[in-house]
C-alpha positions as CSV (number, residue, x, y, z in Angstrom):
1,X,24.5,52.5,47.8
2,X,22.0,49.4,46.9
3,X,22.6,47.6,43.9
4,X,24.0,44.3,42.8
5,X,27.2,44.5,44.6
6,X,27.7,45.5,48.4
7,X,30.3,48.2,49.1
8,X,31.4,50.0,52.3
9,X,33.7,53.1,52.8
10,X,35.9,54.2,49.9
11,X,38.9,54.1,52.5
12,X,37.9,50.1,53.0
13,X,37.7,49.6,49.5
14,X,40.7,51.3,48.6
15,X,41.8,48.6,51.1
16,X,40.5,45.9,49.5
17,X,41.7,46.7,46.1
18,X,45.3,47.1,47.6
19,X,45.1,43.2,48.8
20,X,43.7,42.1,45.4
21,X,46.8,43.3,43.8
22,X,48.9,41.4,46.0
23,X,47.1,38.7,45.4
24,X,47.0,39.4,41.5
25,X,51.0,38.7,41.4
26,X,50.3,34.9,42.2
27,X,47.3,34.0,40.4
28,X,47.4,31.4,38.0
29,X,44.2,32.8,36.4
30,X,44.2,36.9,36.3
31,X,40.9,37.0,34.5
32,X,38.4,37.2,37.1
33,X,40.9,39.0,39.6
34,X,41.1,42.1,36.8
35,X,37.5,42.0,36.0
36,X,36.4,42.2,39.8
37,X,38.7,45.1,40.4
38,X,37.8,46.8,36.9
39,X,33.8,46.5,37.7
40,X,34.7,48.4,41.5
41,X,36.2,51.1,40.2
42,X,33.3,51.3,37.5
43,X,30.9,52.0,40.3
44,X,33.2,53.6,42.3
45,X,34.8,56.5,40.6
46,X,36.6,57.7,42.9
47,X,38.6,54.8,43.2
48,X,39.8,55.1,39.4
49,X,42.7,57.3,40.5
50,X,43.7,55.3,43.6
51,X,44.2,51.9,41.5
52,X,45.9,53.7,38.6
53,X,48.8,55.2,41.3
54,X,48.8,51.8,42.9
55,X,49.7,50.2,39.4
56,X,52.2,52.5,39.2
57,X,54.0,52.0,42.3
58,X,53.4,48.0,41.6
59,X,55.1,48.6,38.4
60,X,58.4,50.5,39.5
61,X,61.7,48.9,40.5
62,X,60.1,45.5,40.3
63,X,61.7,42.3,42.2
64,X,61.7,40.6,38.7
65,X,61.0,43.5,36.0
66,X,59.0,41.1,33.0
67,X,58.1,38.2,35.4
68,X,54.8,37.3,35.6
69,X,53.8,38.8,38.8
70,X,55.1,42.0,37.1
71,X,53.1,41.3,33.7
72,X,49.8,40.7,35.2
73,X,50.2,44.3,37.0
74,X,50.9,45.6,33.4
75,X,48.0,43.3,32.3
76,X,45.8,45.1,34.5
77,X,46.9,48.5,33.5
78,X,46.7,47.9,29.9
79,X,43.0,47.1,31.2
80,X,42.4,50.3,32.7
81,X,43.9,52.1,30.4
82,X,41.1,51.2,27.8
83,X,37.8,51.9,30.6
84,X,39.2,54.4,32.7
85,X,40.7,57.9,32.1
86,X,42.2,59.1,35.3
87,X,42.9,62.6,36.3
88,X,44.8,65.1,34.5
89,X,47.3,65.2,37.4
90,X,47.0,60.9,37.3
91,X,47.6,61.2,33.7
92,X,50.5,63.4,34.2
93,X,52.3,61.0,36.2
94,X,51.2,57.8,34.7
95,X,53.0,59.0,31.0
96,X,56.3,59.9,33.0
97,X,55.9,56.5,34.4
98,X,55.3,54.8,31.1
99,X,58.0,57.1,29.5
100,X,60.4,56.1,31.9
101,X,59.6,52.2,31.2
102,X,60.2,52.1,27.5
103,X,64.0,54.5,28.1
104,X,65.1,52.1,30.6
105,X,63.5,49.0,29.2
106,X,63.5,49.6,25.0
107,X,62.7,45.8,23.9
108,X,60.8,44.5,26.7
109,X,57.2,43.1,27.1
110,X,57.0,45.8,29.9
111,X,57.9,48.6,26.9
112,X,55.4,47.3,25.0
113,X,52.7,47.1,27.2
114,X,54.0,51.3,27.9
115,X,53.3,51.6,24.2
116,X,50.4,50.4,24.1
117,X,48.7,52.0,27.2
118,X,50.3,55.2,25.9
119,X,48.0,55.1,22.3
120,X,44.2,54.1,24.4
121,X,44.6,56.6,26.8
122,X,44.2,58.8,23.6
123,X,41.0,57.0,22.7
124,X,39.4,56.5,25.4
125,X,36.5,58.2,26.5
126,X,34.6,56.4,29.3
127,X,33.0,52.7,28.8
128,X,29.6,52.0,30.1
129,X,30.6,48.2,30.8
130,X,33.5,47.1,32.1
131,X,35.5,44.7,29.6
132,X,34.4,41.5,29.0
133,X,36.7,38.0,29.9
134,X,37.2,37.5,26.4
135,X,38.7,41.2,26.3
136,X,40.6,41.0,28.6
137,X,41.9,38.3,27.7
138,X,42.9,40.1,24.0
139,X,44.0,43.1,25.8
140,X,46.5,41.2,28.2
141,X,47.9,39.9,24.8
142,X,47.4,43.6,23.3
143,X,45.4,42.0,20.3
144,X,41.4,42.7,18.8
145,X,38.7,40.8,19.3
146,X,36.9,39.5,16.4
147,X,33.0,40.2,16.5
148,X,30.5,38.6,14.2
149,X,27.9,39.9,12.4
150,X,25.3,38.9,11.0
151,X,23.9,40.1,7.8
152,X,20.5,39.5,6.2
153,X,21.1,38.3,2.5
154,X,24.8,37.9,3.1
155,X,27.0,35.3,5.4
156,X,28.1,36.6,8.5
157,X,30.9,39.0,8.4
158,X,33.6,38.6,11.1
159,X,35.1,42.1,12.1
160,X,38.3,43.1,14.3
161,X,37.6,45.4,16.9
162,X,39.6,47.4,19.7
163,X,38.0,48.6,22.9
164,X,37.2,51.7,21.1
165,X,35.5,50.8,17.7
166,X,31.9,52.4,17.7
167,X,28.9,50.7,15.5
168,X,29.0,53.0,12.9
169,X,32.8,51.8,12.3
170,X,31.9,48.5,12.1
171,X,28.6,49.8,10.1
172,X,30.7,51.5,7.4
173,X,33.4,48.9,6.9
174,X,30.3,46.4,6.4
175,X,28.8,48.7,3.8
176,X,31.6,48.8,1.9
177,X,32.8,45.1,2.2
178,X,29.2,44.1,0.6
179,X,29.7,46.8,-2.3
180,X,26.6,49.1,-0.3
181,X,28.4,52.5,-0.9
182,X,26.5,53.7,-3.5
183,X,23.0,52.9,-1.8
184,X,20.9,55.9,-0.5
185,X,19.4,53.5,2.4
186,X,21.2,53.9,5.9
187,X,22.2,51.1,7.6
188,X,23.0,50.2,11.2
189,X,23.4,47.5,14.0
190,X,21.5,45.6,16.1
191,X,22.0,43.5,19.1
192,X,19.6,40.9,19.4
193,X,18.9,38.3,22.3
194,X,15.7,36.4,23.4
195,X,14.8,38.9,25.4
196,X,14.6,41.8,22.9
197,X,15.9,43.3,19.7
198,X,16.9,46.9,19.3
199,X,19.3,49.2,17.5
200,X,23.0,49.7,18.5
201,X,23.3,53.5,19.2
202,X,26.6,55.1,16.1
203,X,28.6,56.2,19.2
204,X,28.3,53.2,21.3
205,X,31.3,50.9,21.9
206,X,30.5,47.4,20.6
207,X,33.3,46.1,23.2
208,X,30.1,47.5,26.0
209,X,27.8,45.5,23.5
210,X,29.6,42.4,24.0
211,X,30.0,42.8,27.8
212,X,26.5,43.0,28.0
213,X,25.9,39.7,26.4
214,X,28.4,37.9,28.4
């Protein structure tokens, strides 16, 4: 359909998603490479499912299980894993797969990645943006990003967030960091850029606030 980026057939972008991947194995610079492939499968749905089986077959039996070819596939995983919940049948499959990781490969950056990617496909739920470089760039190293906000009266208060913290998290630990758990006023977040100042929604992610930004 029209919009900002130009897509044909599902088949042909299966297609190109496929070659992106094998190109992914030899980039220097993963970034960019993840994020283009995260933000076609955000307006392509459908193609949430294909990537996540193609990981897995990328992932399995390995010419060099942990090398960096084989990170960056887990990388990308550990990516989806926190935007995207694939099908029940997907899912199925993709736990046997990271089961099957961490038995034959207990101590391993490959294990760890499994972990991980195991605990957000519990949280997710769906991300209106995809992640951000700076995300990505925590995620590929399985860390939080540290978001700053700022606080009339008060210094600004630096807060660690996952891909899943909503603003009323962030609200509440703020509240009670500045002693505010006893006032009857309610509090909440804003985003604010030259263009216009408004109220972050409790539910929303504040990883999709900061994508938005970038």
């Amino acid at each position: 359909a029209p919009g900002p980026h130009s897509y044909t057939t599902l088949r042909d972008e299966a297609v190109k998603l496929f070659n992106s991947l094998q190109q992914l194995e030899l980039e220097r610079d993963p970034v960019p490479l993840m994020q283009g492939v995260l933000q076609t499968c955000l307006d392509l749905p459908p193609l949430v499912d294909e990537i996540y089986c193609q990981l897995v077959k990328q992932t399995t039996e390995p010419p060099a299980p942990g090398g960096q070819g084989d990170l960056h596939y887990w990388q990308l995983l550990t990516c989806m894993s926190c935007t995207f919940l694939p099908s029940p049948p997907v899912l199925r499959f993709l736990r046997l797969h990271l089961d099957r990781t961490e038995s034959r490969f207990p101590t391993s950056e490959m294990a760890k990645y499994a972990c991980f990617i195991r605990e957000a496909l519990g949280k997710t739920k769906g991300r209106e943006c995809v992640p951000s470089l700076e995300e990505i760039l925590v995620l590929m190293r399985r860390q939080e990003m540290i978001c700053t906000v700022h606080c009339p009266g008060a210094p600004a208060c630096s807060v660690a967030i996952s891909s899943h913290t909503t603003a009323e998290e962030v609200a509440r630990e703020l509240v009670s960091r500045l002693g505010l758990s006893q006032s009857p006023n309610l509090f909440a977040l804003y985003e604010q850029s030259w263009r216009r100042e408004q109220p972050v929604g409790s539910a929303t992610l504040l990883a999709d606030v900061l994508t938005r930004f970038e």
